[in-house]
C-alpha positions as MATLAB code, in Angstrom:
seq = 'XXXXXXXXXXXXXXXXXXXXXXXXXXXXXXXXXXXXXXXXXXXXXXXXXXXXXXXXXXXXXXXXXXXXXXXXXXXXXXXXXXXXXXXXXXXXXXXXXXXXXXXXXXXXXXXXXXXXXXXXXXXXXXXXXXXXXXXXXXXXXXXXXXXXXXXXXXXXXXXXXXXXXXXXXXXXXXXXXXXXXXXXXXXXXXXXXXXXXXXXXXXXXXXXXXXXXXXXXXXXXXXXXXXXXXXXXXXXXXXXXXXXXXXXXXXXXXXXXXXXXXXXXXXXXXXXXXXXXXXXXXXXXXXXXXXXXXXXXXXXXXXXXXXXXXXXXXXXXXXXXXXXXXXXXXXXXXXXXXXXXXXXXXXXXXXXXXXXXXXXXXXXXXXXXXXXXXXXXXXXXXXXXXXXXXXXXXXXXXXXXXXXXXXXXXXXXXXXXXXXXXXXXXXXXXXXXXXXXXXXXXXXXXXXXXXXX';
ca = [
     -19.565  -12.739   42.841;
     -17.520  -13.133   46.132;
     -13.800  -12.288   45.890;
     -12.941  -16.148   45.923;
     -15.340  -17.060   42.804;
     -14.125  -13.626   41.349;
     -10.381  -14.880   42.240;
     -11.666  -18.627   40.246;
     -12.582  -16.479   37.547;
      -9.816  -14.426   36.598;
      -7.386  -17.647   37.121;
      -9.453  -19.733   34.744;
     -10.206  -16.745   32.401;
      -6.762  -14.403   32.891;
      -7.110  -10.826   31.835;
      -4.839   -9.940   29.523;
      -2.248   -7.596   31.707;
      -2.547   -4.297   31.606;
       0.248   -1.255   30.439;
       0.581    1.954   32.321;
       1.958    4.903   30.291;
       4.121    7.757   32.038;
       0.498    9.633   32.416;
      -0.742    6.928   34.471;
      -3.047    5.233   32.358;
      -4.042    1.482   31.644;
      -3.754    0.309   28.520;
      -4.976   -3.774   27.814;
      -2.611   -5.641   24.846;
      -5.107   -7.049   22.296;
      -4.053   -8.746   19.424;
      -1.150   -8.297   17.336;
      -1.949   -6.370   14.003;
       1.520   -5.934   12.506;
       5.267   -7.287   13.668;
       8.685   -5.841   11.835;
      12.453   -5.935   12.188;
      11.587   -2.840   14.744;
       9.024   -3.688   17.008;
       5.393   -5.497   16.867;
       2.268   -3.631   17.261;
      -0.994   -4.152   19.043;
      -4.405   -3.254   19.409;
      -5.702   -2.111   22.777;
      -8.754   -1.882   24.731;
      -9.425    1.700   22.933;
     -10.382    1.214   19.244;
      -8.620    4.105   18.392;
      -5.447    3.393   20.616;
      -2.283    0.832   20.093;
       0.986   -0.427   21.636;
       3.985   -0.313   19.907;
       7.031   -2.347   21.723;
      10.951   -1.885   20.462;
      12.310   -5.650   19.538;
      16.033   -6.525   19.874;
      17.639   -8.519   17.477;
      16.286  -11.872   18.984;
      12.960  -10.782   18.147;
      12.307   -9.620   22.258;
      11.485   -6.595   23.995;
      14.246   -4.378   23.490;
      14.609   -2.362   27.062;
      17.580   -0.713   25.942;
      15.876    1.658   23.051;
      15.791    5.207   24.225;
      12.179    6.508   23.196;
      12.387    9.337   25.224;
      15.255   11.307   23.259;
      13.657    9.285   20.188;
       9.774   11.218   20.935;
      11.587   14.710   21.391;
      13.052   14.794   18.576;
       9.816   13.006   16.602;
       8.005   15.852   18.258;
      10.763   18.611   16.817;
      10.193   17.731   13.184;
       8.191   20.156   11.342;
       5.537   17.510   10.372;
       2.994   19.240    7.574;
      -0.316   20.172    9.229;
      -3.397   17.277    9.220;
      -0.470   14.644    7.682;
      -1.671   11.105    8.513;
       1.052    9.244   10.308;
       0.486    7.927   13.922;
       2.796    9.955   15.961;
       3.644    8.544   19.600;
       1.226    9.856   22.426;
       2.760    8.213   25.388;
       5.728    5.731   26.734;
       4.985    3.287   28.857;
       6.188    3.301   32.178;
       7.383   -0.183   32.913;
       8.193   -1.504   29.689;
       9.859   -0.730   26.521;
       7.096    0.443   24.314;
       4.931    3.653   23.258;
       0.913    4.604   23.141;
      -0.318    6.029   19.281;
      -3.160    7.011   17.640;
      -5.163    3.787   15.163;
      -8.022    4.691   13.873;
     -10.841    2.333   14.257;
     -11.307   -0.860   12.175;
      -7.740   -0.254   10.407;
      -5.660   -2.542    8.599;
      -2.125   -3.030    7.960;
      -1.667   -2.979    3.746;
      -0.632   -6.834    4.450;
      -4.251   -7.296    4.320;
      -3.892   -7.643   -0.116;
      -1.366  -10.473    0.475;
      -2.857  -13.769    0.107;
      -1.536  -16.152    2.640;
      -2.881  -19.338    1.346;
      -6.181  -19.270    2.355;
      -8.931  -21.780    1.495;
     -12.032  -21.259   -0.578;
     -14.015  -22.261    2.862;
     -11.726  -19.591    4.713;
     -13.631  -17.053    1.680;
     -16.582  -18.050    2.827;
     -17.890  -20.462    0.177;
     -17.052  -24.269   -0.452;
     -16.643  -23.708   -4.233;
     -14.752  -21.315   -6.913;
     -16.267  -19.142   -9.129;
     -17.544  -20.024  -12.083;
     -14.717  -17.630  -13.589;
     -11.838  -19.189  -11.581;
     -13.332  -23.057  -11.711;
     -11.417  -23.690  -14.590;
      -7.794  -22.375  -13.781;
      -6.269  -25.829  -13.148;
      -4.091  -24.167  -10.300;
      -6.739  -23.777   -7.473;
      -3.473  -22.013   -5.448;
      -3.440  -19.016   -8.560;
      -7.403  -19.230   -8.591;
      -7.478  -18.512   -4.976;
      -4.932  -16.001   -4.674;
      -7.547  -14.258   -7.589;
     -10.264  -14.801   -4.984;
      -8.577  -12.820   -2.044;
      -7.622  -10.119   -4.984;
     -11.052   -9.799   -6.121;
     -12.574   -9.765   -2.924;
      -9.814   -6.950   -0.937;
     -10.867   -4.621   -4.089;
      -9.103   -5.210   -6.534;
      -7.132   -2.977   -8.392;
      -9.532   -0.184   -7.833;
      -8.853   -0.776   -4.285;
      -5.384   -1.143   -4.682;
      -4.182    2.174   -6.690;
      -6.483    4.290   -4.257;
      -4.690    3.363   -1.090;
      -1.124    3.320   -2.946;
      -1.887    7.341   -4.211;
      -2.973    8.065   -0.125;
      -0.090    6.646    0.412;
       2.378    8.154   -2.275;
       1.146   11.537   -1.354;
       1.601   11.027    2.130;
       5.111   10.704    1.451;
       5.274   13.668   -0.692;
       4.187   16.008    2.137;
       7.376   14.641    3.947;
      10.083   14.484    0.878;
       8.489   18.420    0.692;
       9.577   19.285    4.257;
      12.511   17.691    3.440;
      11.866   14.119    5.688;
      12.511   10.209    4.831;
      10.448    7.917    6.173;
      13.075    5.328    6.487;
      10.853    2.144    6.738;
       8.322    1.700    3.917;
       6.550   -2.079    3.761;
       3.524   -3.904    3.815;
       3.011   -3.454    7.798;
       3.518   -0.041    8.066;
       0.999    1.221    5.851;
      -2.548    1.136    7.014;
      -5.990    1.017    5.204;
      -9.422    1.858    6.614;
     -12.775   -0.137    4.844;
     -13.377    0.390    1.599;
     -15.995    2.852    2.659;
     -13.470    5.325    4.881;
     -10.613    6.100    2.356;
      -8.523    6.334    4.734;
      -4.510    5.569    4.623;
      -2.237    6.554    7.209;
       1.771    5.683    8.281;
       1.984    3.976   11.184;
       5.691    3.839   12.392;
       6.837    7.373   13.009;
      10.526    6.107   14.947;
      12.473    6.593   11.409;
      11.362    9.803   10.830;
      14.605   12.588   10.412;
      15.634   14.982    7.739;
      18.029   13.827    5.110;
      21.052   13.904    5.514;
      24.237   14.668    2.960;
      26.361   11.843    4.767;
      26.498    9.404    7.730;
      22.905    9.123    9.346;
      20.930    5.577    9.762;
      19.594    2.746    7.262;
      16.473    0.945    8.056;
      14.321   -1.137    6.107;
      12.608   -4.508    5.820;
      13.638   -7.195    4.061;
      12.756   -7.347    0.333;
      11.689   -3.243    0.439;
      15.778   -1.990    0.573;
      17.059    0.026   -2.192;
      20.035   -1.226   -3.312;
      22.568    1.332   -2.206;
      21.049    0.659    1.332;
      21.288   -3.021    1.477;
      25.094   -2.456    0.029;
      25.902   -0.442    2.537;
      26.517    2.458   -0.180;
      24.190    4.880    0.968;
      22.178    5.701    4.531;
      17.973    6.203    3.776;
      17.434    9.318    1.507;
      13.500   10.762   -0.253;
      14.876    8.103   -3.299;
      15.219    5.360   -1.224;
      11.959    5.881   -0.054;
      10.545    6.044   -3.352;
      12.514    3.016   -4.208;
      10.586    0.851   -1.401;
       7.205    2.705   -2.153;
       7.490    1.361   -6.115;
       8.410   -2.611   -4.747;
       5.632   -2.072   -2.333;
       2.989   -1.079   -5.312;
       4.295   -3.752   -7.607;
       3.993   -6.134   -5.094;
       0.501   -5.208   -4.490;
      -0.697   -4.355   -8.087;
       0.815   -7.300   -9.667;
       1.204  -10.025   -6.970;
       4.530  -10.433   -7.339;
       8.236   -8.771   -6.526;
       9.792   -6.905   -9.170;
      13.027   -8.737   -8.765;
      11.945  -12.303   -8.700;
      12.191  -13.679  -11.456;
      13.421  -16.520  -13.820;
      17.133  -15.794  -12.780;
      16.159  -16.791   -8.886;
      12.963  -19.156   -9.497;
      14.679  -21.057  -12.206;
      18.164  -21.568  -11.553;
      19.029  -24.275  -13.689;
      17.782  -22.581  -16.847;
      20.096  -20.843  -19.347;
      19.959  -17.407  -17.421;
      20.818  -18.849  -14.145;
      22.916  -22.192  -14.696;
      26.602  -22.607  -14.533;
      27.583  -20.893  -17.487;
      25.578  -17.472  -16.445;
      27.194  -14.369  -16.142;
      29.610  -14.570  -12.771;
      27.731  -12.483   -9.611;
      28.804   -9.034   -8.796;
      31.431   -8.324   -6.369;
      30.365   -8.852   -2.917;
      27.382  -10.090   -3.960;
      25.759  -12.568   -1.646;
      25.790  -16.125   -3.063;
      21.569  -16.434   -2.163;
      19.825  -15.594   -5.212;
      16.697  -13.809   -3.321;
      19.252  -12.038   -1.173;
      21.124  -10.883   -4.743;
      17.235   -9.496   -6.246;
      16.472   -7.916   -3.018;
      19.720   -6.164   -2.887;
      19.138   -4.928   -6.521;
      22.259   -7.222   -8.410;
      19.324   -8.712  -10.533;
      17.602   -7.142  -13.644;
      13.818   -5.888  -13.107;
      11.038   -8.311  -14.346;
      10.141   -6.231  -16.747;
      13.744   -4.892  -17.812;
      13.318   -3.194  -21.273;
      16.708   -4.275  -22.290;
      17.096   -7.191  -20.388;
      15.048  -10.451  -20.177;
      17.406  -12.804  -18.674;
      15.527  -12.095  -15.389;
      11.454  -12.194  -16.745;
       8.457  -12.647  -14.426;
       8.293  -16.899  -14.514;
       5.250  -16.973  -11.052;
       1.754  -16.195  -11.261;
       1.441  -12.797  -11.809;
      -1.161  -10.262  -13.110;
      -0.004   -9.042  -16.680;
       1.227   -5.165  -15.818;
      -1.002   -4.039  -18.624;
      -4.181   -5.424  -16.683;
      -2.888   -3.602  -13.581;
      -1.113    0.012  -14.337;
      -1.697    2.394  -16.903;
       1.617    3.146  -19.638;
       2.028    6.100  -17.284;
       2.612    4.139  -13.896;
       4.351    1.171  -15.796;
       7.082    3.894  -17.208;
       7.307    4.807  -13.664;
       8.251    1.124  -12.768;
      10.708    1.144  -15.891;
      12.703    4.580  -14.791;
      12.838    3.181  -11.057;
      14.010   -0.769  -11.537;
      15.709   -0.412  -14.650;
      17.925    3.033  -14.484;
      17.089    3.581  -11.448;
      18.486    0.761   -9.791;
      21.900    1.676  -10.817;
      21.404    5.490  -10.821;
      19.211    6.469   -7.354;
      18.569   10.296   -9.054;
      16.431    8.569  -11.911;
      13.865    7.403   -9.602;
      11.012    9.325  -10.236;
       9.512   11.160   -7.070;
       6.597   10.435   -5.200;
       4.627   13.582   -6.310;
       4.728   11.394   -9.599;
       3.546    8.396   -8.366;
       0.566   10.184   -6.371;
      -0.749   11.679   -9.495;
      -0.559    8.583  -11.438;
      -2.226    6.532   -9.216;
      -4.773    8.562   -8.985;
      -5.513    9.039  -12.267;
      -5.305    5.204  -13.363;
      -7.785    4.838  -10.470;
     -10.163    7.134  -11.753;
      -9.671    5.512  -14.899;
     -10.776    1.775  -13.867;
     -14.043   -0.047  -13.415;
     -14.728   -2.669  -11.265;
     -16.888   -5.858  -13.117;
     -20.485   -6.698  -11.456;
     -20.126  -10.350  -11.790;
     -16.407  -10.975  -10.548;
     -15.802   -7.942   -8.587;
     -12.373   -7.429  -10.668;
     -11.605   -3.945  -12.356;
      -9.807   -3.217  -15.059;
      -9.470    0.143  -17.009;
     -12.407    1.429  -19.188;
     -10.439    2.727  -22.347;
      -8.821   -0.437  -22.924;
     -11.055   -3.285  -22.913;
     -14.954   -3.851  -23.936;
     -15.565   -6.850  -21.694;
     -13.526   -8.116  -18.248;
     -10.428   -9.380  -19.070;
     -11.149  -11.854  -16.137;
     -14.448  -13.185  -16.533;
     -15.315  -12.151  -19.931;
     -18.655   -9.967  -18.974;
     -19.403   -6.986  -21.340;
     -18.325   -3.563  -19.903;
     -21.365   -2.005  -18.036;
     -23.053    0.897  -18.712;
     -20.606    4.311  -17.024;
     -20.322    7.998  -17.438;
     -17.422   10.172  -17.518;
     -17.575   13.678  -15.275;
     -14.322   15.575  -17.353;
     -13.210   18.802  -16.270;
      -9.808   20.900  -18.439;
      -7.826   19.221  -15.987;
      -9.021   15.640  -14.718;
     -11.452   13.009  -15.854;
     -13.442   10.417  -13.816;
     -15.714    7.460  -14.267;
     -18.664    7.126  -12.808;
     -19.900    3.471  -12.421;
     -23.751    3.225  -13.161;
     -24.401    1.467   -9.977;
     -24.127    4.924   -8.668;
     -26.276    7.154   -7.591;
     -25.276   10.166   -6.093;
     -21.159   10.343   -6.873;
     -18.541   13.458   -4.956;
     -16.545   15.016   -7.429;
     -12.966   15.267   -5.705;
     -10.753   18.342   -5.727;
      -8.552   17.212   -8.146;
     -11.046   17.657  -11.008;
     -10.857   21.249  -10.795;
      -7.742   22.418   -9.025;
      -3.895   21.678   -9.364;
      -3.198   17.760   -7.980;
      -2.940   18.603   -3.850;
      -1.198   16.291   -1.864;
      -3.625   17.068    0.955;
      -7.287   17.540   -0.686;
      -6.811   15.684   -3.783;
      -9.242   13.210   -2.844;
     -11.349   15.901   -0.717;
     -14.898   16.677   -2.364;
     -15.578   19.644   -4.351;
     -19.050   18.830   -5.816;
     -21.612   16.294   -5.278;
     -23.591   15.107   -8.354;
     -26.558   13.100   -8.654;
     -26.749   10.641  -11.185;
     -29.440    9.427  -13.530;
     -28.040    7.204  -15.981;
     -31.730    6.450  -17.696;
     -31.582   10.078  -18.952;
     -27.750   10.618  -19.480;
     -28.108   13.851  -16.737;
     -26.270   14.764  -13.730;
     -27.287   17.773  -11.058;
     -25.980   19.026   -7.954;
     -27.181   17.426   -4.948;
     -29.429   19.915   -3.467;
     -28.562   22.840   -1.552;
     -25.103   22.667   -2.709;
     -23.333   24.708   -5.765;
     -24.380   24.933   -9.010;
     -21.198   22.668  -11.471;
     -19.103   25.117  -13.386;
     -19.466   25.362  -16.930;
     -16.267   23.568  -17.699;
     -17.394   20.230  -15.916;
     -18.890   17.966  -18.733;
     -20.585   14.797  -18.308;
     -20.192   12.084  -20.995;
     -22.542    9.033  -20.391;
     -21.372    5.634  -22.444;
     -23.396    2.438  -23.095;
     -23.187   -0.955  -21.950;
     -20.560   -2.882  -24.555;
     -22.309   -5.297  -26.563;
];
């Protein structure tokens, strides 16, 4: 191609313009994967490579942040070893913005939000058979995009990767500052993988003074106040609207009080607004004035949207969690159970649930004989159950890792790491090593249960 057909070219079909960090090195913008009240982030050339770029309060580059004093003292925290956040590699040179670490094929957690897609934007022109007959096609499809992003298998696996992520830091003594749906990010369902994105909040706690950041709808109330400056409980706090958000599709403060303002609760003869309470009802749930949806000693403010039922979608163990953080917790910060908490539960109520072969929902073994979605009888599973830790073991598998925390104490970093591999044969209710690895320790027990009839 001659340098005026090459110059044709590249007018007609522009390159997108390339970033040089303070190394010297191009980077090319791709497309945005995640914007916040902090910056906007982008995927580069490199797979493994993105662009984060500072906004300013009108939403545009902000050339005024000072990344450079920001990075040192990023690079002076004493991070635990192997923890999964992306930590800034480079600033670029002529603009307001940094180089980090994404691993390949990553997702921001916004990925379990349904945005109103169509049933042609799934990939087929028609529901379900076990959605055709919810006469809202907007709930049926927002059951679609749940189904098919996991379900709540998927959804309590990421959210423990995530809660123990954030116990490594609360242990170092660290707050993460900024906890939402775009700063969390999920690998396939085949890598497991979950790691923090936004590193630029990162600092110890501090007893007084210090800096409050957080998105919109994720604040805990002493923060959006203006009582308090971001502490290890205000992360937990954002972590717990975060997994009730994704669990059970909808905010844990928005409820009849907001959605239904004319009704008893919320009509002219309700209870007057706090002091210096805003006069928006979302503003006055996000900034924790409201009762919790599931308040279990006040209903003024119940759940009125489409959401999942919390018994379909947390164990009693993770729904006491919700209970100490919204209801006590929201007036009293120490109740708020910690992280370490969380990242156990999870855990557990995901080794606990079973995903359906004909919708592709899960739901928890122990407490149902058939899918509470779509009605099909409870497959055939086994349980591998150790002194410590129990798992099930769909019979769609074949070979199945036994993690670590099946026969150590919970780790925050090799929880999920595997300890033993087992091949399965659920014709003749056995299990055995995979070959050429250890022989299972006596206390490991395999209990194989039949299809419900």
């Amino acid at each position: 191609m001659s340098n005026r057909e090459n110059s044709v070219y590249q007018a007609r079909y522009p390159a997108p313009r390339p970033l040089a960090d303070e190394y010297g090195n191009f980077h090319y913008p791709a497309d945005e994967l995640a914007r916040g009240g902090q910056g906007v982030v982008f995927r580069t050339g490199d797979a493994d490579l993105a662009i984060k770029q500072p906004l300013n309060a009108s939403g545009n580059p902000d050339k005024n942040a000072n990344l450079r004093d920001r990075f040192r003292n990023i690079r002076l925290l004493p991070l635990p070893p192997r923890i999964p956040i992306s930590l800034p590699l480079a600033i670029l040179r002529d603009e307001p913005g940094y180089v980090m670490c994404l691993l390949n094929g990553m997702q921001p957690f916004s990925v379990f939000d349904w945005n109103g897609q169509t049933a042609t934007e799934f990939g087929q022109e028609t529901l379900p058979q076990w959605l055709a007959k919810i006469p809202d096609r907007d709930i049926a499809l927002q059951l679609l995009h749940y189904a098919q992003t996991g379900s709540t298998r998927r959804r309590l696996f990421a959210l423990s990767r995530c809660a123990a992520i954030l116990a490594r830091l609360h242990s170092v003594g660290l707050v993460y500052g900024d906890i939402s749906h775009n700063n969390i990010f999920v690998g396939d369902p085949s890598s497991r993988e979950v790691w923090l994105i936004d590193a630029d909040n990162l600092r110890f706690e501090m007893s007084e003074g210090g800096s409050a950041v957080y998105t919109p709808a994720y604040g805990a109330p002493e923060i959006v106040q203006g009582r308090d400056c971001s502490r290890p409980r205000t992360d937990c706090w954002a972590f717990a609207v975060l997994a009730f958000r994704t669990l059970s599709l909808c905010h844990p403060f928005i409820g009849k009080r907001v959605l239904e303002p004319d009704s008893d609760e919320g009509g002219w003869d309700a209870e007057p607004t706090a002091s210096g309470a805003p006069a928006d009802l979302d503003e006055q749930a996000h900034a924790g004035y409201l009762p919790f949806v599931d308040d279990e000693n006040d209903n003024s403010n119940v759940a009125v949207s489409a959401c999942l039922s919390r018994e379909l979608v947390a164990t009693p163990a993770l729904r006491r969690l919700f209970q100490e953080t919204f209801g006590e917790g929201r007036a009293q910060p120490h109740r708020r159970p910690a992280m370490a908490f969380w990242a156990l539960e999870l855990a557990r109520a995901c080794d606990q649930s079973i995903p359906c072969p004909n919708c592709r929902m899960s739901y928890f073994a122990d407490s149902h004989e058939a899918c509470p979605y779509c009605g099909t009888s409870r497959p055939a599973f086994a349980w591998a159950k150790t002194d410590r830790w129990k798992v099930l073991i769909p019979a769609a598998a074949r070979e199945f890792a036994l993690p670590h925390r099946m026969f150590h104490p919970f780790s925050f970093e090799r929880h999920d790491d595997a300890s033993y591999e087992a091949v399965m044969d659920f014709a003749r209710k056995t299990a055995w090593p995979v070959r050429g690895t250890a022989r299972f320790p006596d206390r490991l027990t395999f209990h194989f249960e039949e299809a419900a009839q």
